[in-house]
C-alpha positions as a LaTeX table, in Angstrom:
\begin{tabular}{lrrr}
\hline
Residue & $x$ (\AA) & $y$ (\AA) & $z$ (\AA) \\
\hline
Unk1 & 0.62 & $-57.41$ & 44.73 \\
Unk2 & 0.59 & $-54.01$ & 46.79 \\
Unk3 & $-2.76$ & $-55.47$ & 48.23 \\
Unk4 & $-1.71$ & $-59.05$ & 49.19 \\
Unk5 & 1.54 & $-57.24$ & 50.72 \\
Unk6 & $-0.25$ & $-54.73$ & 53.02 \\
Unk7 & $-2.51$ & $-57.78$ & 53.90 \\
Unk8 & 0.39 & $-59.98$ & 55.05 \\
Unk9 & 1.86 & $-57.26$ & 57.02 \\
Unk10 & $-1.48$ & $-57.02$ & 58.56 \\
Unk11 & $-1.63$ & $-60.70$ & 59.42 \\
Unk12 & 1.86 & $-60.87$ & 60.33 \\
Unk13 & 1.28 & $-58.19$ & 63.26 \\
Unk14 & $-1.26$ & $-60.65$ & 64.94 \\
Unk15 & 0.27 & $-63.66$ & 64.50 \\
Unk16 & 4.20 & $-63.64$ & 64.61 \\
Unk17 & 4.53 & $-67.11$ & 63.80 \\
Unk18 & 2.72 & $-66.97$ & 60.51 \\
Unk19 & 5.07 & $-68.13$ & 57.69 \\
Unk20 & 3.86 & $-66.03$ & 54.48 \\
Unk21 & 5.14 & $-66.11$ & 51.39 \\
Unk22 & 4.29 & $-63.61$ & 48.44 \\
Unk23 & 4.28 & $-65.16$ & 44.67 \\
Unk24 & 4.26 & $-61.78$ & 42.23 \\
Unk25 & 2.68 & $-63.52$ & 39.34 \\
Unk26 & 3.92 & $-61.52$ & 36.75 \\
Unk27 & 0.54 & $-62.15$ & 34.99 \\
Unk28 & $-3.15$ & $-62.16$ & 35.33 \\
Unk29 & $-5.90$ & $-64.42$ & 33.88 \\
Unk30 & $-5.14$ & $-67.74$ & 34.18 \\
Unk31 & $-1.51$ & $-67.67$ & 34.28 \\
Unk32 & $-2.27$ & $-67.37$ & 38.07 \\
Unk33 & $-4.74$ & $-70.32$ & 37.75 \\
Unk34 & $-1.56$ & $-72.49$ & 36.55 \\
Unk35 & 0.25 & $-70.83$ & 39.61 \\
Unk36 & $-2.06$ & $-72.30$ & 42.41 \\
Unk37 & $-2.79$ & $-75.84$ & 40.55 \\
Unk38 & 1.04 & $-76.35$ & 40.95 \\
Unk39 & 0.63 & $-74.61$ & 44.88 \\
Unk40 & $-1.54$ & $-77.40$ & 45.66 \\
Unk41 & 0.21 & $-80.48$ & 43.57 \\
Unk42 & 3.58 & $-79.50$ & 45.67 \\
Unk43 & 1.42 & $-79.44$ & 49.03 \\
Unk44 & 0.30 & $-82.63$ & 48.40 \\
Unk45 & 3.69 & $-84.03$ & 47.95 \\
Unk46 & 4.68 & $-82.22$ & 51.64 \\
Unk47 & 6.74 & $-79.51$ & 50.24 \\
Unk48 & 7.51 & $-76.92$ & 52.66 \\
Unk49 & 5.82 & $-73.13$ & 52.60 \\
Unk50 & 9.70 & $-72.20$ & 51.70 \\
Unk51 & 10.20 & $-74.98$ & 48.82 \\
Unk52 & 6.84 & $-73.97$ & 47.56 \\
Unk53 & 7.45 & $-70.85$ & 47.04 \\
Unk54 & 11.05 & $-71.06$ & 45.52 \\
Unk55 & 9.34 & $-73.47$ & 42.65 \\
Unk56 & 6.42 & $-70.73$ & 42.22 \\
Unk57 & 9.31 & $-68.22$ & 41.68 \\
Unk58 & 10.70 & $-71.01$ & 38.85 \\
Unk59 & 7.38 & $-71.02$ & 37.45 \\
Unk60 & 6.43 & $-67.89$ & 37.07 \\
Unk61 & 9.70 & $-67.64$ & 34.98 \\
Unk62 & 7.98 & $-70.37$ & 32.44 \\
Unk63 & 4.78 & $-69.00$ & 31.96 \\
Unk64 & 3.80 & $-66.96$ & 29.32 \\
Unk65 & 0.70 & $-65.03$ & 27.93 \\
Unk66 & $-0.20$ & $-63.97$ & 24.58 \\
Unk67 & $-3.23$ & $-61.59$ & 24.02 \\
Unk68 & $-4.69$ & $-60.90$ & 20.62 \\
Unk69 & $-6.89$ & $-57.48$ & 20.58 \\
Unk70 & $-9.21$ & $-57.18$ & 17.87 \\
Unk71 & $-9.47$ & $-53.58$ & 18.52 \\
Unk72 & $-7.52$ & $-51.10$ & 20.68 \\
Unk73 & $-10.77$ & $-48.80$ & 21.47 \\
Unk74 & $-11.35$ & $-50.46$ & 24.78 \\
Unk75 & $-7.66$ & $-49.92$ & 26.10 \\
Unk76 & $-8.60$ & $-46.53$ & 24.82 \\
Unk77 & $-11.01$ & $-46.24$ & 26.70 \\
Unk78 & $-9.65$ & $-47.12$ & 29.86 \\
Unk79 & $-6.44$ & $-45.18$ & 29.40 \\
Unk80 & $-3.83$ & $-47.72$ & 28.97 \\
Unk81 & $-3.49$ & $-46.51$ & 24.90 \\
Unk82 & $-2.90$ & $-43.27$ & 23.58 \\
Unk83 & $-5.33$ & $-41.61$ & 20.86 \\
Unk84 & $-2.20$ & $-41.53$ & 18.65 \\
Unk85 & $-1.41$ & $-45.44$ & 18.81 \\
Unk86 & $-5.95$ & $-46.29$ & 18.80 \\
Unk87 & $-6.19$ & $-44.03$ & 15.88 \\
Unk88 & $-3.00$ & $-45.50$ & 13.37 \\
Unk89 & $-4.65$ & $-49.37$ & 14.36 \\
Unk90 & $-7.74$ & $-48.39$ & 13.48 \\
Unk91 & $-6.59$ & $-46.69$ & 10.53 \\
Unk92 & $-4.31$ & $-49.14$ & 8.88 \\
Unk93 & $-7.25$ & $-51.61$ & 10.37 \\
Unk94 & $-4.61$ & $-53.25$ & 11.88 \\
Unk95 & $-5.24$ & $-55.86$ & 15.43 \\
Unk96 & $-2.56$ & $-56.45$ & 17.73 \\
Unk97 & $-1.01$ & $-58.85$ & 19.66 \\
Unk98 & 0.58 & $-58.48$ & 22.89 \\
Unk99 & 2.48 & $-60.22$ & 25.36 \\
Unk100 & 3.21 & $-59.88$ & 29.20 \\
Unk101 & 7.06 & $-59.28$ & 30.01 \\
Unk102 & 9.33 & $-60.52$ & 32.24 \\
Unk103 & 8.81 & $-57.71$ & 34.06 \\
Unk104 & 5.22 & $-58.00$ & 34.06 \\
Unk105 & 5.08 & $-55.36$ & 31.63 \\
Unk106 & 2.91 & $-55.53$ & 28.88 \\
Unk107 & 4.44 & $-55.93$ & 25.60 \\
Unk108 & 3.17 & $-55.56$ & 22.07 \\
Unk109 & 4.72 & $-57.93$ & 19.57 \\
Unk110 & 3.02 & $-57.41$ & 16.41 \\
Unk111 & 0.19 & $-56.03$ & 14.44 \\
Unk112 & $-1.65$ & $-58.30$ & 12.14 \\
Unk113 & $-4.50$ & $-57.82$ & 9.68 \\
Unk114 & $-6.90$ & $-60.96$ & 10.56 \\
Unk115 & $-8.11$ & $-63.52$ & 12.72 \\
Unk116 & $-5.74$ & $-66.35$ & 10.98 \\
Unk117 & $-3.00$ & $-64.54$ & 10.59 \\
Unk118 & $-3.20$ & $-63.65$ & 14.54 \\
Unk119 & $-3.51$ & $-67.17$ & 15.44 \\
Unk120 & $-0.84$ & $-68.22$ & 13.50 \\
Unk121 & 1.46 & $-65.47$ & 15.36 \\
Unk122 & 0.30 & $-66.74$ & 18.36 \\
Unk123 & 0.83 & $-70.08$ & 17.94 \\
Unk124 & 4.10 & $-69.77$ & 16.64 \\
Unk125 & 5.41 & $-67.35$ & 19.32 \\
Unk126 & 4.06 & $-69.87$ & 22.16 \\
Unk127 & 5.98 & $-72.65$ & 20.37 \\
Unk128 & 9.04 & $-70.62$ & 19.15 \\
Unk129 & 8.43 & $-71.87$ & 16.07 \\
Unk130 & 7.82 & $-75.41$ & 16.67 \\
Unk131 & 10.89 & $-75.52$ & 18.88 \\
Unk132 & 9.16 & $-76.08$ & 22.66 \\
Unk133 & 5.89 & $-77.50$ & 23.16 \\
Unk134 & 4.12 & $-76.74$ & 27.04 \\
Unk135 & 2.77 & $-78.98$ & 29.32 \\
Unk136 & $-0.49$ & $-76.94$ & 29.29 \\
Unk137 & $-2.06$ & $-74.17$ & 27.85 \\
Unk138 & $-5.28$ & $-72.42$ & 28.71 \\
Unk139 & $-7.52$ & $-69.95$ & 26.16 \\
Unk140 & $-9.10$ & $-67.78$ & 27.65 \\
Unk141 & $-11.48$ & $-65.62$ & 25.71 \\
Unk142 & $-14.00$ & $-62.77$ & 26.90 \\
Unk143 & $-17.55$ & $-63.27$ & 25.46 \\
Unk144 & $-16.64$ & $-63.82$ & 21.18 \\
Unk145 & $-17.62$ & $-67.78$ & 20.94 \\
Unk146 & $-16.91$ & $-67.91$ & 17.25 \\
Unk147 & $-13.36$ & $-66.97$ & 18.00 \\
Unk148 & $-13.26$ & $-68.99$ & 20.87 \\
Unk149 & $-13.97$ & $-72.40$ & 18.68 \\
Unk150 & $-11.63$ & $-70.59$ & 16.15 \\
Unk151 & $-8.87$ & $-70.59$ & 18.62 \\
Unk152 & $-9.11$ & $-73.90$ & 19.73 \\
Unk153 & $-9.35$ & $-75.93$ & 16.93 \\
Unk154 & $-6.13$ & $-73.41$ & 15.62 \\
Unk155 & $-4.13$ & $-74.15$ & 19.20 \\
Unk156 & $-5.25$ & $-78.28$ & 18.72 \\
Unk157 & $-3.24$ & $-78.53$ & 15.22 \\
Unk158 & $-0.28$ & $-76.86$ & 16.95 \\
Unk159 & 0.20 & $-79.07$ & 19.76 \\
Unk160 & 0.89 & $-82.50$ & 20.78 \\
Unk161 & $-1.87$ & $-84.54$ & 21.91 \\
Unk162 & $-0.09$ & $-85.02$ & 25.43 \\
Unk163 & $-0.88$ & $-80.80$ & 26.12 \\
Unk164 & $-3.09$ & $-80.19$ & 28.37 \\
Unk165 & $-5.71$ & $-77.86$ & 26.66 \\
Unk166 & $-8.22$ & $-75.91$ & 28.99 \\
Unk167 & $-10.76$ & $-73.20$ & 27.70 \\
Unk168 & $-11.95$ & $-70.88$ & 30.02 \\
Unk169 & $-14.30$ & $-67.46$ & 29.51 \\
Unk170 & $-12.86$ & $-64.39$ & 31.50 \\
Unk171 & $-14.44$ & $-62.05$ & 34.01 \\
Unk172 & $-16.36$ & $-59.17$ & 32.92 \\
Unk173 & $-13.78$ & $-56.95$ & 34.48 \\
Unk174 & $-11.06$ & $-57.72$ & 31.95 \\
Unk175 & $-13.24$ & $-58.22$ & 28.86 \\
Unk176 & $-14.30$ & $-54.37$ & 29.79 \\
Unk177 & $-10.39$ & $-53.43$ & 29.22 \\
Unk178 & $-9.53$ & $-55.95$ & 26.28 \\
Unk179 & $-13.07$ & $-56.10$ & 24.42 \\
Unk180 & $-15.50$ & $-58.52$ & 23.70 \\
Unk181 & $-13.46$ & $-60.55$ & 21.00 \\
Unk182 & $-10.23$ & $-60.17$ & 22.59 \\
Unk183 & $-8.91$ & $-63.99$ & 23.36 \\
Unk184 & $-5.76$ & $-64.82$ & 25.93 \\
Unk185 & $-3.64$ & $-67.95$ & 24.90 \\
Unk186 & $-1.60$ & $-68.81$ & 28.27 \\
Unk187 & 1.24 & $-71.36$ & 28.31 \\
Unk188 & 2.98 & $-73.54$ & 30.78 \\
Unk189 & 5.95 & $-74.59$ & 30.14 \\
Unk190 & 6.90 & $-75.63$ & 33.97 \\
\hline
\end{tabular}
């Protein structure tokens, strides 16, 4: 975000009458693919720059992501754990399951023991229980295939056949910080 704004100041010192407007995500992954989809669906329907970006804002409010880490050693790794918090997962061979904030914090909100019982968190903490279904969802997993197909045919039995279901594989940049079999469910509920 500290990029796009020095970037727009940039832009807006050449050319005065440049209208830009600045969407913080919240997010990353594909939450911001859901972001831009809706960008150009409201362009197409002649929406100013200004109306655009006050239904973004809405948006961003009703999109939510839901990570499930097999193991913490890569967040380790790159700093964003302590030893102390890598060492009692690993221990009580516990995975976690995190979500991003409001703020666009990250957030853990539980530690389960496997694969199922992960899924199942997931799926009930994208749903509330059953209680609000989104118009899309995305999973987005970094290179673990098996999980992947484990994931989807999971999501599938949660949701109406009306969701939009997308799967998508995730850069090598952010499987480097989450793992290999680390797997992203993102939801829309614009």
């Amino acid at each position: 975000m500290n990029s796009a704004k020095v970037a727009s100041n940039q832009i807006k010192q050449k050319h005065k009458d440049v209208k830009i407007y600045l969407i913080d995500s919240k997010n990353a992954s594909y939450a911001e693919g859901f972001l831009v989809e809706e960008t150009l669906e409201l362009s197409k329907k002649g929406l100013s720059g200004a109306e655009i970006a006050s239904k973004l804002e809405n948006l961003v409010k009703n999109i939510y992501s839901f990570l499930y880490i097999p193991t913490l050693k890569y967040l380790y790794r790159g700093g964003r754990v302590s030893i102390t918090k890598y060492l009692a997962a690993r221990l009580l061979r516990k995975k976690v399951i995190i979500k991003t904030a409001e703020d666009g914090s990250l957030q853990p909100v539980g530690a389960i023991g496997s694969v199922k019982e992960g899924l199942d968190k997931i799926a009930n903490l994208v749903t509330n229980n059953g209680n609000r279904m989104p118009r899309k969802i995305a999973i987005v997993y970094a290179s673990n295939h098996s999980l992947r197909h484990q994931a989807v045919d999971y999501i599938k039995k949660y949701m109406p056949e009306k969701t939009e279901i997308r799967v998508i594989q995730t850069r090598a940049a952010i499987t480097a910080h989450v793992g290999p079999s680390a797997i992203a469910i993102v939801a829309d509920f614009g």
